[in-house]
N, CA, C and O atoms as a printed pandas DataFrame, in Angstrom:
     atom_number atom_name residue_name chain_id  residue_number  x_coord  y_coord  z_coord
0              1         N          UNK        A               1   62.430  165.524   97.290
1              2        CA          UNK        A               1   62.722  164.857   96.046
2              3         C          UNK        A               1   63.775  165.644   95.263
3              4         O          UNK        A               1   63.563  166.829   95.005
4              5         N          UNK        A               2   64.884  165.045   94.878
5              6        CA          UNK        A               2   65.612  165.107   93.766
6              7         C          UNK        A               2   65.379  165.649   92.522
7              8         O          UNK        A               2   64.323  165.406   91.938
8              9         N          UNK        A               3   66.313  166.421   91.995
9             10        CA          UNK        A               3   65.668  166.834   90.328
10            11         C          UNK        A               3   66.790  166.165   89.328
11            12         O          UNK        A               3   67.827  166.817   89.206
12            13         N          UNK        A               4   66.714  165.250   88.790
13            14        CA          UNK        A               4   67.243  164.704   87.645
14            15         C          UNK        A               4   67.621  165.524   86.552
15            16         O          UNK        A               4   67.497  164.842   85.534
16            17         N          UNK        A               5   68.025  166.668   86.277
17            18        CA          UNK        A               5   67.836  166.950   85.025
18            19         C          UNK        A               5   68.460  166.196   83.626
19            20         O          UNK        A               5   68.240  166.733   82.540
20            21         N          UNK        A               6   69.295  164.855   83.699
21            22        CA          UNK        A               6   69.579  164.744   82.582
22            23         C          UNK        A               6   68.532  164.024   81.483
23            24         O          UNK        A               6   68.578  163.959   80.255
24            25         N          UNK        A               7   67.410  163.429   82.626
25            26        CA          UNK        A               7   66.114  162.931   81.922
26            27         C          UNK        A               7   64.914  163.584   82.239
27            28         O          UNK        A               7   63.877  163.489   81.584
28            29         N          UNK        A               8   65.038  164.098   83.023
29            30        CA          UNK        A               8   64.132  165.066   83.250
30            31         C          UNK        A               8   62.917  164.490   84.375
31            32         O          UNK        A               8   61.892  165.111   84.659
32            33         N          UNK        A               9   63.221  163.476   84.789
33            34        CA          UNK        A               9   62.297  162.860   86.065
34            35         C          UNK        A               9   62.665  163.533   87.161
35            36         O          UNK        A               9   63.617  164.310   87.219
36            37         N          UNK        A              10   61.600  163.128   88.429
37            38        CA          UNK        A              10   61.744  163.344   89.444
38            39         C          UNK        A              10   62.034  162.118   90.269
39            40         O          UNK        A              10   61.313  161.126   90.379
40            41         N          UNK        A              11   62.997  162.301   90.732
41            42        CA          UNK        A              11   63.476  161.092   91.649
42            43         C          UNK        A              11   63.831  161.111   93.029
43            44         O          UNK        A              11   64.503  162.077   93.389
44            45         N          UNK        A              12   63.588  160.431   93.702
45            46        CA          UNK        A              12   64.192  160.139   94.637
46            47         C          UNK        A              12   65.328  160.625   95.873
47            48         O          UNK        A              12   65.894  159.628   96.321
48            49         N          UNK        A              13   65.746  161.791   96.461
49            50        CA          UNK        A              13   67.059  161.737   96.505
50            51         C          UNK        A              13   68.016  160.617   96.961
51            52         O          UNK        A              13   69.232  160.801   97.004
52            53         N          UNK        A              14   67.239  159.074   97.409
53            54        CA          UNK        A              14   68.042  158.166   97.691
54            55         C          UNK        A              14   68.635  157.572   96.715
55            56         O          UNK        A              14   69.648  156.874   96.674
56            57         N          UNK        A              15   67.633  158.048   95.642
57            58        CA          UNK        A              15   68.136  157.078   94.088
58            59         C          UNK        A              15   69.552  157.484   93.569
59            60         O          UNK        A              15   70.152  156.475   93.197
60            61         N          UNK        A              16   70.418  158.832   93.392
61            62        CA          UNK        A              16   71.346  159.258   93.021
62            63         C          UNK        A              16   72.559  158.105   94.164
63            64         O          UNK        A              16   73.612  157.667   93.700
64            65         N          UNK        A              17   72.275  157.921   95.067
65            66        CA          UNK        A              17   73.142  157.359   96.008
66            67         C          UNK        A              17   72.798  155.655   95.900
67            68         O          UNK        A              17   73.508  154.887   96.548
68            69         N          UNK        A              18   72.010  155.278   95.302
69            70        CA          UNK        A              18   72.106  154.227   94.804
70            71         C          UNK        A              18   72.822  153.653   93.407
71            72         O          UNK        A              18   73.411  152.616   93.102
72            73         N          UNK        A              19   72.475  154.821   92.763
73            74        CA          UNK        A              19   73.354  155.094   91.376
74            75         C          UNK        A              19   74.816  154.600   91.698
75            76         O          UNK        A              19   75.417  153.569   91.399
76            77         N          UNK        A              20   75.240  155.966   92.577
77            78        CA          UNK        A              20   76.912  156.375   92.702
78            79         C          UNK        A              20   77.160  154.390   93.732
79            80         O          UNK        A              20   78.219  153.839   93.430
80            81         N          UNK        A              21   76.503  153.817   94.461
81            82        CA          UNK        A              21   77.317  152.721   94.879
82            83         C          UNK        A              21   77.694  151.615   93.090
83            84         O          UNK        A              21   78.690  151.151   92.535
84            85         N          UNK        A              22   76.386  151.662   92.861
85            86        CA          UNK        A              22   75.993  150.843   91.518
86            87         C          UNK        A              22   77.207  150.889   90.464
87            88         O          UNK        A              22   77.738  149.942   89.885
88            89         N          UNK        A              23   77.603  152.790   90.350
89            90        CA          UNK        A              23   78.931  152.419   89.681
90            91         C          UNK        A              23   79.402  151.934   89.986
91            92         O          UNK        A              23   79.453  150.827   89.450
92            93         N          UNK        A              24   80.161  152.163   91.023
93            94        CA          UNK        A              24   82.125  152.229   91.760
94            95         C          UNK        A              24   81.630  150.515   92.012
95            96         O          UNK        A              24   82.611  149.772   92.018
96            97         N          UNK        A              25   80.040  149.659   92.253
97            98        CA          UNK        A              25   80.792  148.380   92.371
98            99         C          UNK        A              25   80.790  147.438   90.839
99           100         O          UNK        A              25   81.186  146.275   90.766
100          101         N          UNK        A              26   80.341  148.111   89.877
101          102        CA          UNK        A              26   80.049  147.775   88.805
102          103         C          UNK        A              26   81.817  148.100   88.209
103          104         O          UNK        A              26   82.544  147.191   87.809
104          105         N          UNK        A              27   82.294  149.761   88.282
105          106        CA          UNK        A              27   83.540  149.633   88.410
106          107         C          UNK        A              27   84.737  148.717   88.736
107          108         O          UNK        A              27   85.631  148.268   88.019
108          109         N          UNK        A              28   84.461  148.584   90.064
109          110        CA          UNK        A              28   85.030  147.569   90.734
110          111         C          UNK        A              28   85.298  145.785   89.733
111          112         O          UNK        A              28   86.307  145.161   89.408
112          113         N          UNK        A              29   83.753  145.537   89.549
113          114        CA          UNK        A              29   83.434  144.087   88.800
114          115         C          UNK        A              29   84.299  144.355   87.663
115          116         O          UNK        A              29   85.138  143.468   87.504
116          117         N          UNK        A              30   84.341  145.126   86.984
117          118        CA          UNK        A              30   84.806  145.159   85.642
118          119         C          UNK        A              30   86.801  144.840   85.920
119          120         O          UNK        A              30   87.513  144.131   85.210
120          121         N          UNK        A              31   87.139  145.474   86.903
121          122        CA          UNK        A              31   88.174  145.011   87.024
122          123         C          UNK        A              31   88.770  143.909   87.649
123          124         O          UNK        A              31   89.946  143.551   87.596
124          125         N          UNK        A              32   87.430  143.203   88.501
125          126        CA          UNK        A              32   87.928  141.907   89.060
126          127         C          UNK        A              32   87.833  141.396   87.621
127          128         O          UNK        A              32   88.788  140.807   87.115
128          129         N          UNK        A              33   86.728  141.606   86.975
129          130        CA          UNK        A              33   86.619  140.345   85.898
130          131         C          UNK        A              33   87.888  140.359   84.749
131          132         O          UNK        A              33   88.032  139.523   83.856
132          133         N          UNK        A              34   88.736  141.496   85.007
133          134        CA          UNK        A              34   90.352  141.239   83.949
134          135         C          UNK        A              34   90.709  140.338   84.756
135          136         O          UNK        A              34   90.557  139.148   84.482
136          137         N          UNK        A              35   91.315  140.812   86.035
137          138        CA          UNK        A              35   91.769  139.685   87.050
138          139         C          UNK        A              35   91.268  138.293   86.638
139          140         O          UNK        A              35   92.058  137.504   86.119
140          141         N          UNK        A              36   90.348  138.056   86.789
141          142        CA          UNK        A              36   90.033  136.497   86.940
142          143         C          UNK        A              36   90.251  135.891   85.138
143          144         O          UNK        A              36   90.451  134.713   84.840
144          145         N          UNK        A              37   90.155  136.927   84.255
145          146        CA          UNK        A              37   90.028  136.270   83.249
146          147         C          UNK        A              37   91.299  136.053   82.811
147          148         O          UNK        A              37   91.483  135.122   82.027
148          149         N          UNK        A              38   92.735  137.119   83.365
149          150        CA          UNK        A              38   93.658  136.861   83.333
150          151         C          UNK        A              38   94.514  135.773   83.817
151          152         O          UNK        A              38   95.442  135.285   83.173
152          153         N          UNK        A              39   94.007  135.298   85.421
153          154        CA          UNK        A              39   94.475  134.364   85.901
154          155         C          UNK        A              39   94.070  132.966   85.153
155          156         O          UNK        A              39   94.825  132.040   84.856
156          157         N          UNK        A              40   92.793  133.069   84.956
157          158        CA          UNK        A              40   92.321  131.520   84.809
158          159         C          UNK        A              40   92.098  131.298   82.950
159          160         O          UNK        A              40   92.151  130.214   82.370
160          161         N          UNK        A              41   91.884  132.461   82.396
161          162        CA          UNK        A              41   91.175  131.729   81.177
162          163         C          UNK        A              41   92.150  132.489   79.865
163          164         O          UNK        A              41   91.857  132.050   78.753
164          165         N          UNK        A              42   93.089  133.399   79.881
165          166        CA          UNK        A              42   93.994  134.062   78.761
166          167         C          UNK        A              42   95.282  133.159   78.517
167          168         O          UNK        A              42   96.002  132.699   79.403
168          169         N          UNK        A              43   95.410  133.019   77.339
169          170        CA          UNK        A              43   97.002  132.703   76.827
170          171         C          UNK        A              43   97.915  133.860   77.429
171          172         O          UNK        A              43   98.917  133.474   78.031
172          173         N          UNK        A              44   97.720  135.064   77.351
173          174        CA          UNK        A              44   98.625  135.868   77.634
174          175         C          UNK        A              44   98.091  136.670   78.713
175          176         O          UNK        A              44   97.390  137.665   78.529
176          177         N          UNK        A              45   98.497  136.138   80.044
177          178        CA          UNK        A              45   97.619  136.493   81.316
178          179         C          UNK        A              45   98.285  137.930   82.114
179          180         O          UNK        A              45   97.933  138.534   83.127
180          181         N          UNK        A              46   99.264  138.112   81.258
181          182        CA          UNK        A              46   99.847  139.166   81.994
182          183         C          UNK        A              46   98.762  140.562   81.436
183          184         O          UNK        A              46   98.175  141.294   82.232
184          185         N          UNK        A              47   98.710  140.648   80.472
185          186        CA          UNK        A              47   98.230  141.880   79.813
186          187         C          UNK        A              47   96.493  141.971   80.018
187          188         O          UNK        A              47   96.082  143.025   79.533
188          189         N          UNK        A              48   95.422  141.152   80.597
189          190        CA          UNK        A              48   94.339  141.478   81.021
190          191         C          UNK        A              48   94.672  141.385   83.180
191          192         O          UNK        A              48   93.790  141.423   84.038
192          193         N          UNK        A              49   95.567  141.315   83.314
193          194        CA          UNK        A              49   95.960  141.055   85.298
194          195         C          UNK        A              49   96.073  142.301   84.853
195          196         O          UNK        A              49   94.997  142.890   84.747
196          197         N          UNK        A              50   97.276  143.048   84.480
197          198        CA          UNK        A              50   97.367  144.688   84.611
198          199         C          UNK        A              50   96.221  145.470   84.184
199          200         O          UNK        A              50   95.932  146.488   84.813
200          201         N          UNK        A              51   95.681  145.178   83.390
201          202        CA          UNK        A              51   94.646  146.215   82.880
202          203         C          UNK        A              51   93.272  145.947   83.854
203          204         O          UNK        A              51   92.305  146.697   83.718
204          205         N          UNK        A              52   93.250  145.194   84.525
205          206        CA          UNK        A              52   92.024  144.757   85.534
206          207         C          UNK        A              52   92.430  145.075   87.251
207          208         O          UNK        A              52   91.570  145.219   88.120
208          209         N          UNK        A              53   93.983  145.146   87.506
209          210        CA          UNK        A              53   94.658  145.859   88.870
210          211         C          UNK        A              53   94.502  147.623   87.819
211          212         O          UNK        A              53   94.249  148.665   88.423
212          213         N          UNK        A              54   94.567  147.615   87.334
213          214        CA          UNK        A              54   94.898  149.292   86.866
214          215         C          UNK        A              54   93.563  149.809   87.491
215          216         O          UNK        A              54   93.388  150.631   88.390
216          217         N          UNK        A              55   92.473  148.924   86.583
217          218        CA          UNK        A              55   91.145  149.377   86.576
218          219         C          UNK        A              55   91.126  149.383   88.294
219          220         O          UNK        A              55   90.966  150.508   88.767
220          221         N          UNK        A              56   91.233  148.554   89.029
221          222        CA          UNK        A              56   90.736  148.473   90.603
222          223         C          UNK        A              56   90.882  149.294   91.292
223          224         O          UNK        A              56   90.035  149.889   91.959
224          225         N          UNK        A              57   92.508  149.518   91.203
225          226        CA          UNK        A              57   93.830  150.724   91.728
226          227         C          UNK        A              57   93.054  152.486   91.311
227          228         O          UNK        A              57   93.250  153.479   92.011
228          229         N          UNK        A              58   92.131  152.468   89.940
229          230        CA          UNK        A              58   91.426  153.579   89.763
230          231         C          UNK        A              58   90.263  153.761   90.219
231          232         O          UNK        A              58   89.830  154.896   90.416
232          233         N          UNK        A              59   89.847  153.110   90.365
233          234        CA          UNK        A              59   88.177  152.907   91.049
234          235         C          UNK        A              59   88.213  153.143   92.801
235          236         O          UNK        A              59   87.328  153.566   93.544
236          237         N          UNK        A              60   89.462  152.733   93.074
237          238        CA          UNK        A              60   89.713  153.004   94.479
238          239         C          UNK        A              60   89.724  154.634   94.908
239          240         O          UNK        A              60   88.989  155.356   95.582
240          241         N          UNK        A              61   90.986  154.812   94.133
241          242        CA          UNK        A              61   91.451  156.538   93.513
242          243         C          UNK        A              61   90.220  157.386   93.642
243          244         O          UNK        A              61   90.110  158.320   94.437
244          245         N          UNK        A              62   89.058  156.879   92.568
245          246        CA          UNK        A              62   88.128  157.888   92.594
246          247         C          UNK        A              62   87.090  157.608   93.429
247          248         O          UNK        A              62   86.075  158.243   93.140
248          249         N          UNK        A              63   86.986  156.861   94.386
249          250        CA          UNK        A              63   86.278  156.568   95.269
250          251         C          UNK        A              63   86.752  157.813   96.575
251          252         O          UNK        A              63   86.145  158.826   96.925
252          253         N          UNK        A              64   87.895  157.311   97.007
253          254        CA          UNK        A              64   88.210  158.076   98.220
254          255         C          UNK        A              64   88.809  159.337   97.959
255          256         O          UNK        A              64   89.292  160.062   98.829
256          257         N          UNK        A              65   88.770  159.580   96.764
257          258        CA          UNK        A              65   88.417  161.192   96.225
258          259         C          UNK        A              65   87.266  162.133   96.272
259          260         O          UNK        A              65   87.151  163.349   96.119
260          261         N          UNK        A              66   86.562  161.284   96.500
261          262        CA          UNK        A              66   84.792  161.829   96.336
262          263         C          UNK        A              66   84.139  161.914   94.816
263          264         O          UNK        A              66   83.066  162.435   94.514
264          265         N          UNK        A              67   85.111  161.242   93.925
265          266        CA          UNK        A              67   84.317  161.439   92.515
266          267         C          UNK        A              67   82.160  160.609   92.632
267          268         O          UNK        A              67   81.507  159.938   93.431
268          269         N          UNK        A              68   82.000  161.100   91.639
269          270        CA          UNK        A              68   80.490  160.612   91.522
270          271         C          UNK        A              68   80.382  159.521   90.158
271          272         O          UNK        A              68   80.365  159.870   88.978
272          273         N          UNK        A              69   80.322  158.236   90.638
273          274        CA          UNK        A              69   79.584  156.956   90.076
274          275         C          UNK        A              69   78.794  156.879   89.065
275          276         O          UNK        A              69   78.159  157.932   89.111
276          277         N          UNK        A              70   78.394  156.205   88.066
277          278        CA          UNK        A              70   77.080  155.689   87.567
278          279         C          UNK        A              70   77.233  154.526   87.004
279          280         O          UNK        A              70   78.261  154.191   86.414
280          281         N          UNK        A              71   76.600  154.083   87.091
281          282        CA          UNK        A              71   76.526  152.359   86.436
282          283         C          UNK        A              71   76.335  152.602   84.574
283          284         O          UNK        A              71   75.504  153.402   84.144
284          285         N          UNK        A              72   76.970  152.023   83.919
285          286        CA          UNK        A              72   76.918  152.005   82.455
286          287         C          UNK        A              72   77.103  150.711   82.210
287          288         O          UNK        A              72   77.736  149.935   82.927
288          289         N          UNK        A              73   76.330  150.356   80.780
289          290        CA          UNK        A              73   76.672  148.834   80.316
290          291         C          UNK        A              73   75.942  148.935   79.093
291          292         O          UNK        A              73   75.263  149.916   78.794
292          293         N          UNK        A              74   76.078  147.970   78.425
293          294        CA          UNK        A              74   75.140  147.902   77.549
294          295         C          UNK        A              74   75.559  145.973   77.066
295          296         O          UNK        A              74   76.628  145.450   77.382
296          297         N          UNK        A              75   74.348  145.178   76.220
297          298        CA          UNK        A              75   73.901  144.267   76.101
298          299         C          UNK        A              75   73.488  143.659   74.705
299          300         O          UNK        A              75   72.276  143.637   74.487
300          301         N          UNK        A              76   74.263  143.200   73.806
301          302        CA          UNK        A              76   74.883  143.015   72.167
302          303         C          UNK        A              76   74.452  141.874   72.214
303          304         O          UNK        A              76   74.407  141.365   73.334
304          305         N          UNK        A              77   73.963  141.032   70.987
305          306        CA          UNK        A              77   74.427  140.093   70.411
306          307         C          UNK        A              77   75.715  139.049   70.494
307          308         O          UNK        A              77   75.868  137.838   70.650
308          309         N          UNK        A              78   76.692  140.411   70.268
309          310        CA          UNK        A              78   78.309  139.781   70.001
310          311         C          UNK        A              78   79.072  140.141   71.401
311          312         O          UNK        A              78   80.246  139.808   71.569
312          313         N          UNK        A              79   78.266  140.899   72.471
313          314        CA          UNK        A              79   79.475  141.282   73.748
314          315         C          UNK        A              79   78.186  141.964   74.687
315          316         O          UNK        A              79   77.115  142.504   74.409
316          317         N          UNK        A              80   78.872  141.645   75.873
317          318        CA          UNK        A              80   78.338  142.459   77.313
318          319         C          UNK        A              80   78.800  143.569   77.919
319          320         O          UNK        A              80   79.275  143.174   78.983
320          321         N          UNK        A              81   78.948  144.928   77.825
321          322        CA          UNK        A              81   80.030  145.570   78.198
322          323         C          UNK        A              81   79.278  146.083   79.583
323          324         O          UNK        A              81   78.054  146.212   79.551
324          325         N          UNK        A              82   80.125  146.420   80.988
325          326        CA          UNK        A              82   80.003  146.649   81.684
326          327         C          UNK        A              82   80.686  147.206   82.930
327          328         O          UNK        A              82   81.529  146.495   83.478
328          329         N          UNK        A              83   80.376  148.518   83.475
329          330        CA          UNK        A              83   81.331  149.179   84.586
330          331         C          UNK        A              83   80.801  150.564   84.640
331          332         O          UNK        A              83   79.805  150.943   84.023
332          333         N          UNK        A              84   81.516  151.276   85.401
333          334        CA          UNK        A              84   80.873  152.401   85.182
334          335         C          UNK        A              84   81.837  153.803   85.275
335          336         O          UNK        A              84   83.054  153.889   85.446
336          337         N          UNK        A              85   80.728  154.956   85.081
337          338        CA          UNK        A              85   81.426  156.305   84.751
338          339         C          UNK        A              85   81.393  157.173   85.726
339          340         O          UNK        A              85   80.436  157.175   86.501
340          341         N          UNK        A              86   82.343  157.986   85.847
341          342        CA          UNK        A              86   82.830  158.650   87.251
342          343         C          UNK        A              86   82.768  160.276   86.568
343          344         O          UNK        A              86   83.197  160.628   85.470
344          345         N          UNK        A              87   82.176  160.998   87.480
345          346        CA          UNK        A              87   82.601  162.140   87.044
346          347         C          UNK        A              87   82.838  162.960   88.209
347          348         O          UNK        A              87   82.719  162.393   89.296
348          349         N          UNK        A              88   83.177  164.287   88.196
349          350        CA          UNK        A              88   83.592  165.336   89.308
350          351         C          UNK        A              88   84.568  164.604   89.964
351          352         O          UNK        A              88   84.747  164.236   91.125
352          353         N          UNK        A              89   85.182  164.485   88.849
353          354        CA          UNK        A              89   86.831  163.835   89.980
354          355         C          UNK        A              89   88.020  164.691   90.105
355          356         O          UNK        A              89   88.373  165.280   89.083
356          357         N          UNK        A              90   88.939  164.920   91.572
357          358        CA          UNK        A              90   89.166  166.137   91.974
358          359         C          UNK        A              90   90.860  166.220   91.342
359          360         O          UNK        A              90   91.644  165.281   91.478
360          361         N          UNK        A              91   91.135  167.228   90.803
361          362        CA          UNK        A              91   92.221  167.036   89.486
362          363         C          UNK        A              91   93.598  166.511   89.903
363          364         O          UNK        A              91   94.425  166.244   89.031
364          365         N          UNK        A              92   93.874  166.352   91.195
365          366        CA          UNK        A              92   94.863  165.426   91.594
366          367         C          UNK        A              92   94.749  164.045   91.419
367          368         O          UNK        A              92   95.856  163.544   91.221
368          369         N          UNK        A              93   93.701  163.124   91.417
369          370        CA          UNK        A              93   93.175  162.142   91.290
370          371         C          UNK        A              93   93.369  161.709   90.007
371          372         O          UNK        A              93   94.004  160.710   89.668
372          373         N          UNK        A              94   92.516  162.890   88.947
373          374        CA          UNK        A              94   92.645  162.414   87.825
374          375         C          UNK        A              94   93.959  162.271   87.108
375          376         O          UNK        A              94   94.389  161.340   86.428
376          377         N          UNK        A              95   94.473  163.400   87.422
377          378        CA          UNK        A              95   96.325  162.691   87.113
378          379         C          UNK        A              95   96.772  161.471   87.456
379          380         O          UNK        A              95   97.196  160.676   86.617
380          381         N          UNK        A              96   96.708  161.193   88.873
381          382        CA          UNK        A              96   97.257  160.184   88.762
382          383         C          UNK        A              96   96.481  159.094   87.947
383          384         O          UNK        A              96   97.034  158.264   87.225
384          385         N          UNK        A              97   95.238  159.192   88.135
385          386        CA          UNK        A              97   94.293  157.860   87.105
386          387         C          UNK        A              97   94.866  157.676   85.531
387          388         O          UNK        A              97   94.974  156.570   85.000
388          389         N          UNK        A              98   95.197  158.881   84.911
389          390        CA          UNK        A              98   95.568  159.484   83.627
390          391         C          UNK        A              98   97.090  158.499   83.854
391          392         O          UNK        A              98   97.662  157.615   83.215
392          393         N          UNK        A              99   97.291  159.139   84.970
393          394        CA          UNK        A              99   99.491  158.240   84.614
394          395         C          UNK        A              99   99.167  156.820   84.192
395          396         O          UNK        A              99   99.577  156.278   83.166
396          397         N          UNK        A             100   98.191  156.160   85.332
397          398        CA          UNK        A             100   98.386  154.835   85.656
398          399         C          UNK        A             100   97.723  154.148   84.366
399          400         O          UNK        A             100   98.156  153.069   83.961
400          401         N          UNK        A             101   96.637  154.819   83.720
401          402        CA          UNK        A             101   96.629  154.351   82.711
402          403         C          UNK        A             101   97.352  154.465   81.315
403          404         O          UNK        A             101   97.204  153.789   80.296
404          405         N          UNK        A             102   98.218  155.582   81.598
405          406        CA          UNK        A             102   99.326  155.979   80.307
406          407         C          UNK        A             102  100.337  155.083   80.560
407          408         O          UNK        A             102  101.085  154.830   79.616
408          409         N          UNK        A             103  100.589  154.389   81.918
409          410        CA          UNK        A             103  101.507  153.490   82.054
410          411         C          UNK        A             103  101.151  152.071   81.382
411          412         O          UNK        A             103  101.811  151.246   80.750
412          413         N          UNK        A             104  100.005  152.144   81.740
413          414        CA          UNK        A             104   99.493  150.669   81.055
414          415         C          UNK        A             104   99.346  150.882   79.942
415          416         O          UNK        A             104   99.185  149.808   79.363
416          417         N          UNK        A             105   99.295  151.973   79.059
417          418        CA          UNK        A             105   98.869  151.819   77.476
418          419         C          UNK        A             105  100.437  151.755   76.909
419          420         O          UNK        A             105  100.502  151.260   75.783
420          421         N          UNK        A             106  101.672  152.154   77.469
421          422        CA          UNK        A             106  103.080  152.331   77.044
422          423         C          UNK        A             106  103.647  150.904   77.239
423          424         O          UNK        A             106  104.516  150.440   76.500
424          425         N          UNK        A             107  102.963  150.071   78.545
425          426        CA          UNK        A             107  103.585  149.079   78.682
426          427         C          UNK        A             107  102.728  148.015   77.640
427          428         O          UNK        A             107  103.283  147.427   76.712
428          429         N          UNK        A             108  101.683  147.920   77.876
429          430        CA          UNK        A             108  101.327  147.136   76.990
430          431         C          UNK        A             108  101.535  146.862   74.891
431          432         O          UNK        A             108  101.296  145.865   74.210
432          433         N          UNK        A             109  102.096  148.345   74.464
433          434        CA          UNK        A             109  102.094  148.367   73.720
434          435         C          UNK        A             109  103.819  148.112   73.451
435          436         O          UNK        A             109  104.128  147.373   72.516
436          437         N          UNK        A             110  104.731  148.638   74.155
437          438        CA          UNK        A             110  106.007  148.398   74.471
438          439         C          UNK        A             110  106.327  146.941   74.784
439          440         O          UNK        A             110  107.264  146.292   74.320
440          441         N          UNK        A             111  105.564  146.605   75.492
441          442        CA          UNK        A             111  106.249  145.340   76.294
442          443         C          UNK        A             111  105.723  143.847   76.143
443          444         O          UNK        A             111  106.320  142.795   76.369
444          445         N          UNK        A             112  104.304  144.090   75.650
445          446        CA          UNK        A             112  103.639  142.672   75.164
446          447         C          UNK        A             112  103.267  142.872   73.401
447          448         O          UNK        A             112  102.754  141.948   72.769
């Protein structure tokens, strides 16, 4: 068995590896769902397509990097938020994740 320490249970060691898929496909969802919402349902479809390929293009990145997953979300009244958080990602990786999203925050703010 596993030692959890950020809650302090005892778990599983299969459970951490259920976690880490749970992010990266929860990751993953969050960026199909710019995609699709860009293609089919935005007035201005360019600016949720990039920010939902950015998201994919990073999730890939820290996948075949070996970063570590977790599923995050939370469940409002007014919104659903959902995807997840990566950590121990190996510092070549994170640069480039860092560019690709400094590219998208320059273009989007520059260009749309």
């Amino acid at each position: 068995m596993a030692n959890n320490a950020t809650s302090g249970l005892t778990l599983p060691s299969w459970f951490s590896s259920i976690l880490n898929v749970l992010g990266y496909v929860l990751g993953f969802a969050a960026g199909l769902f710019g995609l699709i919402y860009g293609i089919g349902f935005a007035n201005e479809p360019a600016i949720p397509i990039m920010w939902g390929a950015a998201t994919i293009v990073c999730v890939a990145i820290a996948f075949f990097s070996g970063a570590v997953a977790k599923p995050d979300g939370s469940l409002s009244a007014t919104r659903i938020r959902f995807g997840g958080k990566f950590s121990e990602i190996p510092m070549v990786a994170w640069i480039v994740i860092a560019a690709i999203f400094l590219v998208c925050v320059i273009v989007h703010i520059f260009v749309f």
